[in-house]
N, C-alpha and C positions, 0 to 999 in steps of 0.2 A: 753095654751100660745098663745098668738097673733101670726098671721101668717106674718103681718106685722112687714115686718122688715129695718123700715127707721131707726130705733136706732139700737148700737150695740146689748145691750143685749138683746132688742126683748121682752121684758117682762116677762125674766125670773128673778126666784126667785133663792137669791142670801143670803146664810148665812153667817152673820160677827160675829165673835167668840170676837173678840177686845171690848175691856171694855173701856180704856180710850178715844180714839178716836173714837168712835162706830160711832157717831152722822155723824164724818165728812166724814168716808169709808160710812157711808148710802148716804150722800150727791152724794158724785161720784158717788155708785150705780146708782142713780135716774138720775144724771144726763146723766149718761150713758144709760138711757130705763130703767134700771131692777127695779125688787120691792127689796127691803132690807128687809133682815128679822135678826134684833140683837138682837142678842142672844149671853150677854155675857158670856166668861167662865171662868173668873177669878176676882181679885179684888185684889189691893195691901193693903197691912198691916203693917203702920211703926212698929218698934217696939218701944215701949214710954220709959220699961227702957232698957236704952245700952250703958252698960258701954262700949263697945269697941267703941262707938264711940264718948263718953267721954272720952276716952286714946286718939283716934286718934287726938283730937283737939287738946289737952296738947300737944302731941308729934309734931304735927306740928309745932304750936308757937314755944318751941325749940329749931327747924330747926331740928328732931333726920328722916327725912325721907330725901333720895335724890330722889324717883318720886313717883309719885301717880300718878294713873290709875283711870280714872273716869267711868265707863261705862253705867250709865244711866242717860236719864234727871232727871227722876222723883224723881232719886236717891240722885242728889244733892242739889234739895230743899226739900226735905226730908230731909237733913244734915244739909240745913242752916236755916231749922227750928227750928229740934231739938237744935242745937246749938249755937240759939241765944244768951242764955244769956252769952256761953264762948268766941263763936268766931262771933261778930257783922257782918253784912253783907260787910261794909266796911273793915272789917279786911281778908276779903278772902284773897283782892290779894296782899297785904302783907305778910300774914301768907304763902301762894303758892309761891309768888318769892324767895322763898328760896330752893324752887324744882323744878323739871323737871314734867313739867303737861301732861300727858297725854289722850287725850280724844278716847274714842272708840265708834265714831259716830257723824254724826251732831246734835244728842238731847242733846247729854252731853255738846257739846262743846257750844251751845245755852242755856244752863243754866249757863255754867258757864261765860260767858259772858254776863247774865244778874249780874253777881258777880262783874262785871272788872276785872279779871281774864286773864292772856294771859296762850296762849298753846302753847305747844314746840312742843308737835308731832301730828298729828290728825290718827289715825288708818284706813285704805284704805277700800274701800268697796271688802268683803261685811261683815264688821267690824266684822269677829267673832275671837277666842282669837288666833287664826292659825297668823290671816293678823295683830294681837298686838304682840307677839313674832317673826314674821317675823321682821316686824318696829324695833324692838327695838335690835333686831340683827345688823341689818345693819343702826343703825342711832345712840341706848344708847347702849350698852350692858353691864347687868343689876351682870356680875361678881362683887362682894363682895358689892353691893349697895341696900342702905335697900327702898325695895321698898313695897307702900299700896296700897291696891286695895279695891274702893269699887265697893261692890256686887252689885248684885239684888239680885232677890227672893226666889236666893237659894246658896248654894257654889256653886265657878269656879274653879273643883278641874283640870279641863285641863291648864287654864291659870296659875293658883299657884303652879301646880307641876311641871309646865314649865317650872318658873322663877326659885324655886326651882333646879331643875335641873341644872339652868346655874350659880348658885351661887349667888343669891338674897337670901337675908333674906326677907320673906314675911311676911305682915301684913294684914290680912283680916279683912273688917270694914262693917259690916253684916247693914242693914240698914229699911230694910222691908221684908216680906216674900209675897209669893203667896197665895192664899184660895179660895177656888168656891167662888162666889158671894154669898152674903146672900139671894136671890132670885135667885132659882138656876128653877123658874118657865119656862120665855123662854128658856131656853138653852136645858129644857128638851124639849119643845115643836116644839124648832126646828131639835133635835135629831131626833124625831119620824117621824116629817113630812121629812125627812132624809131619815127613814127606809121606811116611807112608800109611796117614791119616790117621794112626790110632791115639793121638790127643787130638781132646777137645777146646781147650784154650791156651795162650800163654800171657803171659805177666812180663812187661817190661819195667823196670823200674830205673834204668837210667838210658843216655844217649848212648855211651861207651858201650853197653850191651847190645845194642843195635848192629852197632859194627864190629862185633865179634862175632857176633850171630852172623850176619855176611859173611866175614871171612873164615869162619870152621865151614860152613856149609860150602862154599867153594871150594875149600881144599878138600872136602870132602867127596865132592864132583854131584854133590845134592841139591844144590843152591836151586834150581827151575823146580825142583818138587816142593821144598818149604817153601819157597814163594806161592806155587801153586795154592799149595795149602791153605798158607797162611791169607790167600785170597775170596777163599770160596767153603772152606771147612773148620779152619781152627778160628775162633775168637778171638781176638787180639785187644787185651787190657794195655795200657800207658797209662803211665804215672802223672803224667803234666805236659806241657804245652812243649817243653824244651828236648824229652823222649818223644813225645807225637812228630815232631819236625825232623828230627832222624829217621821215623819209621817212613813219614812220607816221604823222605829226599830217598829212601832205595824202593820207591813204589809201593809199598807194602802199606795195608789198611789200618786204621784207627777207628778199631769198632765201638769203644767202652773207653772213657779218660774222666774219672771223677770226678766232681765239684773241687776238693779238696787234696792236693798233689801230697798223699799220703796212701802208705801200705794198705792201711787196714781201709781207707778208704775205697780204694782200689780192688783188695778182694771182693768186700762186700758189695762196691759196684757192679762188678762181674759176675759175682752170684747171681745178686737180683735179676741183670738183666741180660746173661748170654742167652736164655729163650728165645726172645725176642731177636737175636740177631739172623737175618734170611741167609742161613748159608745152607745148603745140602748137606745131610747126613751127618751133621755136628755131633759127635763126641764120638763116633762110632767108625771102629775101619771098616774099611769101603768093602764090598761083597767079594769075596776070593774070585768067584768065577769070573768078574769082571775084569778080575785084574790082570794087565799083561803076562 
């Protein structure tokens, strides 16, 4: 690593797990000093047949839902792809002003605003389903009202047991699922170079990546060295409270989690302050002769 240190990150090496943004967290990296090393660890998968979300378009037309919960961009052109041919782009915001729109995030609320689309309530950072049931306590409360949610890439069995609980009838409208990348090539190569200390930070920006990170590193028979690592050498940036809680349910540290559960937030958090983190030998691999 450069000794010079007129940029933040000094020229360290800097892993991004993020697949669809990859390009632009590399951008900030670099812009920031450090080298980018992406290495995605997931990939979205619509689902092509789905029928629930052929019920959901019928039931909205309608009018059989009073809110719908939006919670991811990608999610809702995903929706207005697959169902073009029942519910036109132009009929979004029609087909929605007969509910209570809810978005959980500025991604979602940005898609659906590429719809024309308006929103009743926008979900508070750091948008996870705690700060959506808080909102809708104290602004909808969701007693006897049929309310949809759609997912991401996997069920939200906190947010729909929650509404359940308050007496919502829930409708889950499943949309895409998660799956390693079909080139699961970098991600191993950045694992190892992981284990065998020659990065100096990584970047989580979701929970899913978490758990692919686990499981390449297992099958890669790696797993006790990125942990090591990732306990005592690598930095470890998280995006928000709901990535920090995966990283601590497999043990693994949350060194650096910004104010604001955002990308750019998140590099430049990490810039500023992986100095300050006490690990040994951070960005640097370990001494050869040391090594086994």
């Amino acid at each position: 690593m450069s000794t010079d240190s007129s940029t933040p990150f000094d020229g360290l090496r800097v892993a991004i797990f993020e697949a669809r943004m990859a390009g632009t967290l590399a951008d900030m990296v670099a812009r920031q000093g450090g080298v980018p090393i992406v290495a995605p660890a997931l990939r979205e998968v619509p689902f092509e047949d789905n029928p629930g979300a052929v019920a959901f378009a019928d039931n909205l037309g309608a009018g059989r839902f009073d809110v719908v919960i939006f919670e991811t961009g990608v999610g809702v052109r995903y929706l207005a792809e697959l169902l073009a041919s029942r519910l036109p782009r132009a009929g979004w915001a029609e087909a929605l002003s007969k509910t209570k729109v809810v978005a959980r995030g500025p991604k979602p609320a940005a898609a659906l605003r590429e719809l024309g689309v308006s929103i009743d309530l926008h979900v508070p950072e750091p948008n996870t389903w705690r700060e959506t049931l808080a909102l809708l306590d104290a602004r909808l409360p969701v007693a006897g009202l049929r309310v949809a949610v759609q997912e991401y890439g996997q069920p939200l069995p906190e947010l729909t047991e929650g509404l359940e609980r308050r007496g919502a009838v829930v409708t889950c409208v499943p949309v895409y699922r998660w799956a390693l990348p079909e080139d699961t090539g970098p991600l191993r190569a950045a694992l190892t170079a992981i284990a065998e200390r020659r990065m100096g930070a990584a970047l989580f920006t979701s929970a899913q990546q978490v758990e692919h990170v686990h499981q390449v590193a297992a099958a890669a028979g790696i797993e006790d060295g990125v942990r090591a690592a990732l306990a005592d050498h690598v930095v470890v940036g998280s995006i928000g409270p709901t990535t920090s809680a995966a990283l601590r349910a497999h043990g693994l540290p949350v060194d650096i989690e910004p104010e604001h559960p955002k990308s750019g937030h998140l590099v430049a958090a990490v810039a500023a302050s992986w100095r300050s983190i006490a690990k040994a030998g951070i960005g640097k691999p370990p001494n050869p002769r040391s090594s086994p």
